[in-house]
C-alpha positions as CSV (number, residue, x, y, z in Angstrom):
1,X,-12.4,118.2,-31.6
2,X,-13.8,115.0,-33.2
3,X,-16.7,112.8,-32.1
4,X,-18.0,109.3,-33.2
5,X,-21.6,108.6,-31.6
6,X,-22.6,104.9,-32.7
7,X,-21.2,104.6,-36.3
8,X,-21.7,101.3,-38.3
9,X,-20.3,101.0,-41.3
10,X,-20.8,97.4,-43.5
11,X,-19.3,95.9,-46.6
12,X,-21.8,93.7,-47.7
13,X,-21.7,91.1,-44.9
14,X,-18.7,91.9,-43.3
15,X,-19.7,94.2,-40.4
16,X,-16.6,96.3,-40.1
17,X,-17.6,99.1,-37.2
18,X,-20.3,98.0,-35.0
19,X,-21.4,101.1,-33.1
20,X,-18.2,103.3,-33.0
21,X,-17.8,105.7,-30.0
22,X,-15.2,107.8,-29.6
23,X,-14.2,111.4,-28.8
24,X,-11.0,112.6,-29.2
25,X,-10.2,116.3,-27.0
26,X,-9.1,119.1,-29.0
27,X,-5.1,119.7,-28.7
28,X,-4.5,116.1,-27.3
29,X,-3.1,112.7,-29.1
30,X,-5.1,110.1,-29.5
31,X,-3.8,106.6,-30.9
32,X,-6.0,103.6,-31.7
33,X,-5.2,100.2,-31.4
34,X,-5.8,96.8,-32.7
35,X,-5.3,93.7,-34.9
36,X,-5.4,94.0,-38.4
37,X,-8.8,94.5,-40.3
38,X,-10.4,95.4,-36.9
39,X,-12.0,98.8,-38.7
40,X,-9.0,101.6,-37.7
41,X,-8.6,102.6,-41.5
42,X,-12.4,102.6,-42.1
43,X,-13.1,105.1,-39.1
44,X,-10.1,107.0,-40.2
45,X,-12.1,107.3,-43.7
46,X,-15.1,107.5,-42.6
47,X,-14.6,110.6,-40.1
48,X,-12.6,112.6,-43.9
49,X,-16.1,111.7,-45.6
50,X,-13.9,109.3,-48.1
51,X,-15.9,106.3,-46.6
52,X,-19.8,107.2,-45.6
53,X,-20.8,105.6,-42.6
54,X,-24.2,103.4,-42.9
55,X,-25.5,105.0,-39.8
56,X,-24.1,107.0,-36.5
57,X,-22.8,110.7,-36.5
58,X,-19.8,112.3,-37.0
59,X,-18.8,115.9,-35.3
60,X,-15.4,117.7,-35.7
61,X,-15.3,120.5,-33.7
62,X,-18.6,120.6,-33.0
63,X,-19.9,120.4,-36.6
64,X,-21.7,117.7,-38.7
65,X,-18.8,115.9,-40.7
66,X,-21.4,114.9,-43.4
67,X,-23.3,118.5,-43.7
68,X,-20.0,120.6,-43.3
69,X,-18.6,122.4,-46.6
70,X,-16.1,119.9,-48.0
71,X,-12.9,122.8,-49.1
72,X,-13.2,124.0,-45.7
73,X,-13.8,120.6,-43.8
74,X,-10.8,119.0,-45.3
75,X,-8.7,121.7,-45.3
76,X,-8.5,121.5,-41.5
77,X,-6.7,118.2,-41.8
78,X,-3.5,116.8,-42.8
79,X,-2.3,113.4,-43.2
80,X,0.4,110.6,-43.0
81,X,-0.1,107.9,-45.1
82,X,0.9,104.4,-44.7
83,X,3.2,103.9,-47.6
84,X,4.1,107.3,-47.8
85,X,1.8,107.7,-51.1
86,X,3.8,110.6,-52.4
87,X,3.4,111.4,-56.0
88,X,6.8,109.4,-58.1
89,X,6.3,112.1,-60.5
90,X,7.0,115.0,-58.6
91,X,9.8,116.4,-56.8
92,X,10.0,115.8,-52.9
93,X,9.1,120.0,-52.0
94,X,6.6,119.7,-55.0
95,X,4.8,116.8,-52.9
96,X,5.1,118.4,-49.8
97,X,4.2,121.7,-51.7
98,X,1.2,119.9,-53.2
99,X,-2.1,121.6,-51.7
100,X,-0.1,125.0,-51.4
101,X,-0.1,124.8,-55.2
102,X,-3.8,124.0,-55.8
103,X,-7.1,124.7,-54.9
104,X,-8.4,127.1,-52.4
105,X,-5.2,127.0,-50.4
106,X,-2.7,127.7,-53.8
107,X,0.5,130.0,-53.0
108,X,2.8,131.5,-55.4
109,X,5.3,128.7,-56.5
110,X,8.0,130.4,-54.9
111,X,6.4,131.2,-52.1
112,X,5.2,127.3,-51.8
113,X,8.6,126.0,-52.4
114,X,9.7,128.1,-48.9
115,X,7.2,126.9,-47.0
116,X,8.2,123.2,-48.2
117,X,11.8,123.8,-47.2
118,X,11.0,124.9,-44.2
119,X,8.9,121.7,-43.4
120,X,11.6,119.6,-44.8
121,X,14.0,121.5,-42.3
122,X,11.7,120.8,-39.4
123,X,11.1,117.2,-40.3
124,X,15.3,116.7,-40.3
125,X,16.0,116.6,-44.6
126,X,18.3,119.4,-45.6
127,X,17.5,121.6,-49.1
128,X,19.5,119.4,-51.7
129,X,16.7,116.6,-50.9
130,X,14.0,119.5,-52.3
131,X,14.6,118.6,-55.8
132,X,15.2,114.8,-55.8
133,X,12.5,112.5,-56.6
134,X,10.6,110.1,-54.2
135,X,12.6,107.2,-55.4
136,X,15.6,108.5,-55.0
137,X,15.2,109.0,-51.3
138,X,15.0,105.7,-48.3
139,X,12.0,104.8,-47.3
140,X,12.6,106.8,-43.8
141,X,13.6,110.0,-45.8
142,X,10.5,108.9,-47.5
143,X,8.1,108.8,-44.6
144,X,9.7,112.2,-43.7
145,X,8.7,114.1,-47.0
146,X,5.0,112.6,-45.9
147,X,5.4,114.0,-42.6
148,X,6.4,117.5,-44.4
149,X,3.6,117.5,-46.3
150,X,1.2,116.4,-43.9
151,X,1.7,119.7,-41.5
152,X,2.8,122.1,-44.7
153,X,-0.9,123.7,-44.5
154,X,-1.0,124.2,-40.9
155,X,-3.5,122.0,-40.0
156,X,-5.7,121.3,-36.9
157,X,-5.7,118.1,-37.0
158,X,-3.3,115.2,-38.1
159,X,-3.9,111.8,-39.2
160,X,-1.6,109.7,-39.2
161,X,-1.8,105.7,-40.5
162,X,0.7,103.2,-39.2
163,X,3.4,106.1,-39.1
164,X,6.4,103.6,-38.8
165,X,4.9,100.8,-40.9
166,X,8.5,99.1,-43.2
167,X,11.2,101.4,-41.0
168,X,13.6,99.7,-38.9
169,X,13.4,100.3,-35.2
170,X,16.3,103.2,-35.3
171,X,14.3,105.4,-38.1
172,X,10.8,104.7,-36.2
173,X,12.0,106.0,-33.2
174,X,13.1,109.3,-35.1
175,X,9.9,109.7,-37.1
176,X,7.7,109.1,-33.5
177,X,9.8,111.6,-31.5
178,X,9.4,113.9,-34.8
179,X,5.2,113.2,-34.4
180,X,5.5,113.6,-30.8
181,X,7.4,117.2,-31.1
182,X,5.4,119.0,-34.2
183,X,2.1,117.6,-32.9
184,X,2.8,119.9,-29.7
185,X,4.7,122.4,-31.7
186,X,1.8,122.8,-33.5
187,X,-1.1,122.2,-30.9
188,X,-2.6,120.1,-33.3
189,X,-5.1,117.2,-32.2
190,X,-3.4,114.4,-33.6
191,X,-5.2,110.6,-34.2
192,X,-2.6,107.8,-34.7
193,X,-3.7,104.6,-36.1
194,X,-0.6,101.2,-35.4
195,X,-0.3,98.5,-34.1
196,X,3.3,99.1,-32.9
197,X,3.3,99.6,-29.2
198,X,6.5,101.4,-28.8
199,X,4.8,104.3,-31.0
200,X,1.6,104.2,-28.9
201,X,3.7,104.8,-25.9
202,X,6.1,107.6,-27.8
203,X,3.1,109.2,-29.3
204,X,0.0,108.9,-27.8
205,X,-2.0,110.8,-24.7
206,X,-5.0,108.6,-24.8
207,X,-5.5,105.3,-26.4
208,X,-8.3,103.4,-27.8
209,X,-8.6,99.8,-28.0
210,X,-11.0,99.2,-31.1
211,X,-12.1,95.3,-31.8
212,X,-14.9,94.2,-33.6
213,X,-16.4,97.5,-35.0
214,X,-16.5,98.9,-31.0
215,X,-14.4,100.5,-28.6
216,X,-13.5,98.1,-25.9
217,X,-11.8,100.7,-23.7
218,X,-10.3,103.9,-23.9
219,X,-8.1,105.8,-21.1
220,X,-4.8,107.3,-20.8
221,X,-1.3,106.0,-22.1
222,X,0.0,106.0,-18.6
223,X,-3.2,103.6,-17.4
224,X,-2.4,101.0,-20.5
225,X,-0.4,98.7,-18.4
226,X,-3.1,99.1,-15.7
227,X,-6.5,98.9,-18.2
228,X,-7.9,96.1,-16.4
229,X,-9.6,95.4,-20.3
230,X,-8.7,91.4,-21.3
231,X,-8.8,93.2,-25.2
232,X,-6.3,95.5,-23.9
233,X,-4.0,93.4,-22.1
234,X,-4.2,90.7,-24.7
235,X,-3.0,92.8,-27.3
236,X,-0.1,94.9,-25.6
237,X,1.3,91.7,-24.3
238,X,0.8,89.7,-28.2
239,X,-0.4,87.0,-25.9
240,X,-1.9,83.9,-28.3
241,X,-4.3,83.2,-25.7
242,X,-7.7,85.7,-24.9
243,X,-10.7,86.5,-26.1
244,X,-9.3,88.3,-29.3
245,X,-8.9,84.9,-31.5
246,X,-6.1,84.9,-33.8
247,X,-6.6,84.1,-37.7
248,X,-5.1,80.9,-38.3
């Protein structure tokens, strides 16, 4: 479903992906990990077109990321912020409601609010949460509402960055199981950015290990403990000592 072949992206002289290669197989879940600043946001935005890679292509489902119809490309995606990022001036089933109400997607009002309600439901937040507004909700309720509105369009594929980023281990468990079950629900190809390893194991079916702009190694969740990678077995382990140096 998606394909990275040799993407570089720069920011002036910081080199952040260095010949990114990756393919991700449609209907599966694919999480990437790795320190901070290591380029996992930048691929996510580069493969959206929000970021344009210096050089290297980019295919989702077999067409050219940068030469496919933007409405149409973007409309098969959906996404889980990091922080949430839901909109503090508009009620919770109005941001999960928000591209059912707009653009080439847009619904009746009535008929967007059921569909939100129906993704709140499924996401675990019963109807008197609809009309509340972001900050009236915790920040797992929160990241639930993001959740809602990340599948409220039906899409193919889900993004989803640092997914249990600020909730406490309870709530993160609930909101991975809740990934894990609509992602095959939905048969959605799903591509998890985190650091958290008890995610990567909840979530994922293959994992990529990205450090310094380039995969390192890339196999099944059920081989991680196996990877025979130094990157790999560094970074699952949070061992000080490797060859991934640790900012001091």
């Amino acid at each position: 479903m998606i394909r990275m072949e040799n993407v570089c992206k720069s920011f002036g002289d910081n080199h952040v992906l260095r010949g990114m290669t990756l393919t991700v197989e449609k209907g599966t879940s694919m999480v990437i990990i790795g320190g901070s600043g290591t380029g996992k946001s930048v691929a996510l935005k580069c493969i959206l077109g929000l970021i344009k890679p210096d050089s290297g292509k980019i295919y989702v489902d077999g067409q050219d990321a940068e030469t496919a119809d933007r409405d149409a490309f973007l409309s098969r995606f959906g996404m889980l912020f990091q922080g949430g990022a839901l909109f503090d001036s508009l009620t919770v089933w109005q941001n999960v409601a928000f591209r059912l109400l707009r653009g080439s997607l847009k619904r009746p009002a009535d008929e967007a609010r059921a569909i939100a309600l129906e993704k709140l439901r499924r996401v675990g937040l019963k109807p008197d949460v609809a009309d509340r507004y972001p900050a009236e909700l915790s920040g797992g309720m929160q990241k639930r509402v993001g959740l809602a509105r990340a599948i409220a369009a039906e899409p193919e594929i889900i993004f989803f960055d640092e997914p249990t980023t600020g909730l406490d281990p309870i709530m993160a468990g609930v909101i991975n199981d809740l990934i894990r079950e609509i992602v095959v629900e939905m048969g959605a190809t799903a591509m998890t950015i985190t650091h958290d390893m008890t995610s990567v194991r909840a979530i994922a079916d293959t994992v990529a290990m990205l450090h310094d702009g380039v995969i390192k190694w890339t196999g099944p969740v059920s081989e991680l403990d196996h990877s025979g990678d130094p990157y790999v077995d560094q970074f699952i382990h949070g061992r000080a000592e490797g060859p991934i140096e640790a900012v001091r």
